[in-house]
N, C-alpha and C positions, 0 to 999 in steps of 0.2 A: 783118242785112239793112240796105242802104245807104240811107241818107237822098234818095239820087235816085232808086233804083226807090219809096221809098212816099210821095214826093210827086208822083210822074207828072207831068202839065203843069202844076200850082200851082206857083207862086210861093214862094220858100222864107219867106216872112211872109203869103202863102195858106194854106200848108201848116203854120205853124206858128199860126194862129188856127182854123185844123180843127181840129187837134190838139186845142186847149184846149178846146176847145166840143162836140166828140166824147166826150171826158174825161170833163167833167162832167153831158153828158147821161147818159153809161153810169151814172156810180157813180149819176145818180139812180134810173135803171131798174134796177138790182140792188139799192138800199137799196129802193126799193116791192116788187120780188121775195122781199125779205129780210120786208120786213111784210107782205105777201100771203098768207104759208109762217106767220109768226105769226099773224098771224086763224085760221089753219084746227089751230093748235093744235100747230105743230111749233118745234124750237127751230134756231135758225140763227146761224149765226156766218160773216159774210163777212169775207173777207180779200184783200191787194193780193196776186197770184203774179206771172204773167209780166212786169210794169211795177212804178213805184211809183204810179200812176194818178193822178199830181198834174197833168196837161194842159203837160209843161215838154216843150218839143221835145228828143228825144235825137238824138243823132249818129249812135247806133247803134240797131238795136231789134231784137226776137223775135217772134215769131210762135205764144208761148207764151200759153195764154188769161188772160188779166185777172186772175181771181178764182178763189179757193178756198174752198169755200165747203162748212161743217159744217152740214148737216140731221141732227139727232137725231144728232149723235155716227159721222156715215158723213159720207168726204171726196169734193166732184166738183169739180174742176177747171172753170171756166165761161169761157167766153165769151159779152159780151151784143149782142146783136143788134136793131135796131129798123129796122123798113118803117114809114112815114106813113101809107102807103095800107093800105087793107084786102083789095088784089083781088090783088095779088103780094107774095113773098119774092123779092128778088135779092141773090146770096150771091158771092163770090170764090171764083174755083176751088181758085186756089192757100192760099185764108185753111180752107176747109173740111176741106184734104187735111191741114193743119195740126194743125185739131182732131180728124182722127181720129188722128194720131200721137202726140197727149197723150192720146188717148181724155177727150177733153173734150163738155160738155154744151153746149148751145146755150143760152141763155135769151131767147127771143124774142119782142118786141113788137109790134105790127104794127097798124095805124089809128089810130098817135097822132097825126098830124099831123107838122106840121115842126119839131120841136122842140129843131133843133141849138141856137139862140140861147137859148133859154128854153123848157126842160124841164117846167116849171109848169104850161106852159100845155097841157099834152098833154092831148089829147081824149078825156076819161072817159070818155063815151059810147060810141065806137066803140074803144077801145082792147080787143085782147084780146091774153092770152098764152099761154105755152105751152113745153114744154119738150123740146128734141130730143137723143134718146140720139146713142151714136156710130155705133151700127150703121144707123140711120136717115139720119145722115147721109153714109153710104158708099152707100147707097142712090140716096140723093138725085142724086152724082155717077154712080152706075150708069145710073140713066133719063134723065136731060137731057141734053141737048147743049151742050156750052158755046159762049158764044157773046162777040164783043169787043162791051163797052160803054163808052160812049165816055163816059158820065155815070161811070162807074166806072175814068176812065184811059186807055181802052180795056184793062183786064183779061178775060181769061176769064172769064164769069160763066156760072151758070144762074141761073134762073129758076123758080118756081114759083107756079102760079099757085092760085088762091084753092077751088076743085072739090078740090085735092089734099094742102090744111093737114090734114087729117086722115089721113092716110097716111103724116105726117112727126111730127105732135107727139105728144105723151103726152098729152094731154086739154087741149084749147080753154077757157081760163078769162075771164071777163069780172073789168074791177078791181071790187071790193070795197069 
């Protein structure tokens, strides 16, 4: 995938301090993932797949998920996902149609606040998460409409909204 479709209207030093700040928020949201899964008594091992997830602008990239990632000795492919708000999910059409092609997980966050700059500071309180099969997320692109958003590029997006998080995830967890 070319470096000018996944920076859309950014600036290529926009698009390359998203980059970095994206980066590092995810690996924090999959390392809390990874210890959320050990509180409850399971053994995990994440790993870098589709990127080297160091936040370095490439030239080229994949649309391969993030992370690989060992629960008790079974492997899922993930990608991590984070909403601020707590009332929508808004997803890329074309990033979803992706993950069902690797038959990859979701691992999604949603009422942390903003916390592209500083991930620390995500909102304990209303943060909850949660985790989407693949089949669910074929789904997902089955009911919505896609629609161009312009905070998102203007890409394809849907949308879901907060009445329907549980029709999508595997069980709504509050952090721990």
């Amino acid at each position: 995938m070319s470096i000018n479709f996944r920076k859309d209207h950014r600036t290529i030093k926009e698009f390359a301090k998203d980059i970095k700040y994206r980066t590092l928020k995810e690996r924090f949201l999959i390392e809390l993932f990874a210890e959320e899964l050990i509180k409850m008594g399971r053994n995990v091992i994440v790993e870098n797949y589709g990127v080297d997830n160091t936040g370095k602008l490439l030239k080229k990239s994949n649309c391969k998920p993030d992370y690989k990632v060992n629960i008790d000795e079974k492997i899922y492919l993930c990608e991590v996902k984070n909403s601020p708000v707590k009332h929508k999910w808004t997803f890329k059409k074309y990033h979803l149609e992706q993950y069902i092609k690797y038959k990859a997980y979701i691992v999604l966050f949603w009422g942390t606040g903003f916390i592209d700059k500083d991930p620390k500071k995500i909102d304990k309180e209303n943060t909850r998460w949660g985790i989407i099969f693949p089949d669910k997320i074929q789904q997902m692109l089955d009911f919505y409409e896609p629609f161009k958003f312009k905070a998102f590029g203007n890409r394809l997006c849907i949308q879901i909204p907060k009445e329907h998080f549980e029709l999508y995830i595997d069980k709504i967890r509050k952090l721990t």
